[in-house]
C-alpha positions as CSV (number, residue, x, y, z in Angstrom):
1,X,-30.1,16.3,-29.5
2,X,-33.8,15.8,-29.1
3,X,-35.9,12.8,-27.1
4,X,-35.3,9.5,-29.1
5,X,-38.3,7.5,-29.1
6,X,-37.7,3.4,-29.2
7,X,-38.4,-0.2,-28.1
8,X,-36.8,-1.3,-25.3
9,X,-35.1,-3.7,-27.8
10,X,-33.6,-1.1,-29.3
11,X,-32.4,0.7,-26.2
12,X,-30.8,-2.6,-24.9
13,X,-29.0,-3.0,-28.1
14,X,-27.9,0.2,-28.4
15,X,-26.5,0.1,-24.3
16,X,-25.0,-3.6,-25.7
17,X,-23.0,-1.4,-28.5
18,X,-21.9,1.2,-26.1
19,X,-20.4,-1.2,-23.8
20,X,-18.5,-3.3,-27.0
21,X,-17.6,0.5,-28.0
22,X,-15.8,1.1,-24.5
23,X,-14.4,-2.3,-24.5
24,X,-12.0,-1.1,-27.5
25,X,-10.2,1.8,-25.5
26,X,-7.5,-0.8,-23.7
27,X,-7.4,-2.1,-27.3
28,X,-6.7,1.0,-29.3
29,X,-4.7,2.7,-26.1
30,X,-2.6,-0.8,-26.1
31,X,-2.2,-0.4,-30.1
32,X,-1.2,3.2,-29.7
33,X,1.5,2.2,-27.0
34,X,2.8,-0.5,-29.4
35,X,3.4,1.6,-32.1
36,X,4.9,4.7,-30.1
37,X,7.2,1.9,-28.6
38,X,8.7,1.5,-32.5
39,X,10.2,5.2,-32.5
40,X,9.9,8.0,-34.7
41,X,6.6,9.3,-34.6
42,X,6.8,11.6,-37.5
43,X,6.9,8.3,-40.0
44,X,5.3,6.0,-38.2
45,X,2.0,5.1,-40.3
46,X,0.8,2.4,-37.4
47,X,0.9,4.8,-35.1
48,X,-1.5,7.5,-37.1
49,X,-3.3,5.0,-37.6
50,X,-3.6,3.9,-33.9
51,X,-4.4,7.6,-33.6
52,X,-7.3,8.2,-36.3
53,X,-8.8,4.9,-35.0
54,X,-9.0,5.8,-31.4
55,X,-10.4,9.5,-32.6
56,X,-13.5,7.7,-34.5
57,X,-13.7,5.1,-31.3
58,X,-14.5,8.2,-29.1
59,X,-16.6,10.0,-31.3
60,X,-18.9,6.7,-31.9
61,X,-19.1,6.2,-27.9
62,X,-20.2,9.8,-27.7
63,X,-22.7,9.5,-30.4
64,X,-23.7,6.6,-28.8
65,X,-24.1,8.0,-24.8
66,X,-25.7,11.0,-26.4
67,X,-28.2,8.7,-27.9
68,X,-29.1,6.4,-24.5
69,X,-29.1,9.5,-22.6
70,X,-31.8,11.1,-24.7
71,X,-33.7,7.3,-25.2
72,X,-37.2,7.6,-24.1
73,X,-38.8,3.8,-24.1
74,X,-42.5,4.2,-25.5
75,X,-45.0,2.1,-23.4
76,X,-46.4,-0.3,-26.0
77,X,-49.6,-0.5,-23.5
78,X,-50.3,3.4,-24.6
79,X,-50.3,2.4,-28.6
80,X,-53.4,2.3,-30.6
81,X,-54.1,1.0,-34.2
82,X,-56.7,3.7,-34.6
83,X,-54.5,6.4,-36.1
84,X,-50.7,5.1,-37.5
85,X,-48.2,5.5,-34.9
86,X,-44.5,4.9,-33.8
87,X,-44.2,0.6,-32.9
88,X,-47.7,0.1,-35.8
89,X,-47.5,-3.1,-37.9
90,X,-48.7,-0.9,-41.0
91,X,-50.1,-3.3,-43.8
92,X,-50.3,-1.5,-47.1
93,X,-50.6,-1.5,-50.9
94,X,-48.6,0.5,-53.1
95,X,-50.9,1.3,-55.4
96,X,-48.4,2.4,-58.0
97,X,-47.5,-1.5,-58.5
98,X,-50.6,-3.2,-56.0
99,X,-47.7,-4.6,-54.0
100,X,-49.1,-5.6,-50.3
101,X,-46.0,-4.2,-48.2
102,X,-45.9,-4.8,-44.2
103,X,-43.7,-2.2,-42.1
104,X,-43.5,-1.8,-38.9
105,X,-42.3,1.9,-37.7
106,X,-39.8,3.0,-35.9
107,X,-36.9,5.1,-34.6
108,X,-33.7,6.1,-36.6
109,X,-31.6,3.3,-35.0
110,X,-33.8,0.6,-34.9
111,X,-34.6,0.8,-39.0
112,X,-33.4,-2.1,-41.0
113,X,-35.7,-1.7,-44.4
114,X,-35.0,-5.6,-45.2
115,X,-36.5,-6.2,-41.6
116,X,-39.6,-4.7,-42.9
117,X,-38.6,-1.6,-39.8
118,X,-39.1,1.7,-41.5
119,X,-37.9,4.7,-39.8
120,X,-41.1,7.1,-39.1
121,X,-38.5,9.8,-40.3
122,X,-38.5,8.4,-43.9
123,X,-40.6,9.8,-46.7
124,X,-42.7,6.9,-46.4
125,X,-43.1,6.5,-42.6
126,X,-44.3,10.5,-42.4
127,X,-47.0,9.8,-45.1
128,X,-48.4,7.1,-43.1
129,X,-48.2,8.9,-39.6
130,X,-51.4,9.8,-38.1
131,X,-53.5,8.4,-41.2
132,X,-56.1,5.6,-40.5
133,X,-57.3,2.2,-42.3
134,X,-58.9,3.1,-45.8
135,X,-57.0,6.2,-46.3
136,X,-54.7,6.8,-49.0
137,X,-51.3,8.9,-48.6
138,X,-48.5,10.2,-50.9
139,X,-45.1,9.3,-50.0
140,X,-42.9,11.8,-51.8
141,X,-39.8,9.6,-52.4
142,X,-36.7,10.6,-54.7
143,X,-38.3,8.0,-57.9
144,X,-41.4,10.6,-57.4
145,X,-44.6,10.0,-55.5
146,X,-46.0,6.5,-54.2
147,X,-49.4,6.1,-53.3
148,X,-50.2,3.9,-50.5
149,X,-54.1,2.9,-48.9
150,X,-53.9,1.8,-45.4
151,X,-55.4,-1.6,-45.3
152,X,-54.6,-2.7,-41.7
153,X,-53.1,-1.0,-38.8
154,X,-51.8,-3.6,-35.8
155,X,-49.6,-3.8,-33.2
């Protein structure tokens, strides 16, 4: 897996999720034990299930240690508004529909599009990377193409 770039926000909430991920293993081991206690394993469905759930638990707290292990905080002191970049306030107008949108970019895990926190691996998010105010870009989306001009570029 490669560097992960994020807020320090978003590393502290993704550490926050690991630890509630680990908390579950008594849980699920406890569940397991309960339903092995019942007998027959070969028809016992609350024990599969015990089983399947405690297989998804450990591959979401490996996804998740794989992902703070490669977390690289980015030093919001090094960010300009010259040029778009990861952490930008990017204010923009579709000029398909002259809708004024505000996104802010970021990493994978920190994206909530109703948050107005765009991942800069999105269609939109690599159209506005490294483009400046005044300039129009072409976000190649799956409705077609959107046409954005940078208006402001903050922090």
């Amino acid at each position: 897996m490669s560097l992960q770039y994020m807020t320090q926000e978003g590393l502290d909430k993704l550490k926050k999720e690991l630890a509630e991920a680990i908390a579950q293993r008594p849980v699920i081991s406890a569940a397991i034990a309960e339903a092995r206690d019942k007998g027959d394993l070969s028809e016992n469905a609350e024990y599969e299930a015990a089983r399947e759930a405690q297989g998804l638990l450990e591959l979401n707290i490996a996804k998740l240690q794989n992902l703070v292990a490669n977390a690289r905080v980015i030093d919001e002191s090094q960010i300009g508004t010259d040029k778009v970049q990861m952490l930008n306030k990017v204010k923009v107008k579709n000029l398909n529909t002259n809708q004024i949108m505000n996104f802010t970019l970021v990493s994978e895990q920190e994206a909530d599009f109703m948050a107005g926190k765009l991942a800069v691996k999105t269609p939109i998010g690599q159209a506005l990377m490294g483009h400046g105010v005044g300039e129009v870009v072409e976000a190649k989306v799956p409705a077609g193409v959107i046409k954005f001009e940078i208006l402001e570029i903050t922090l």
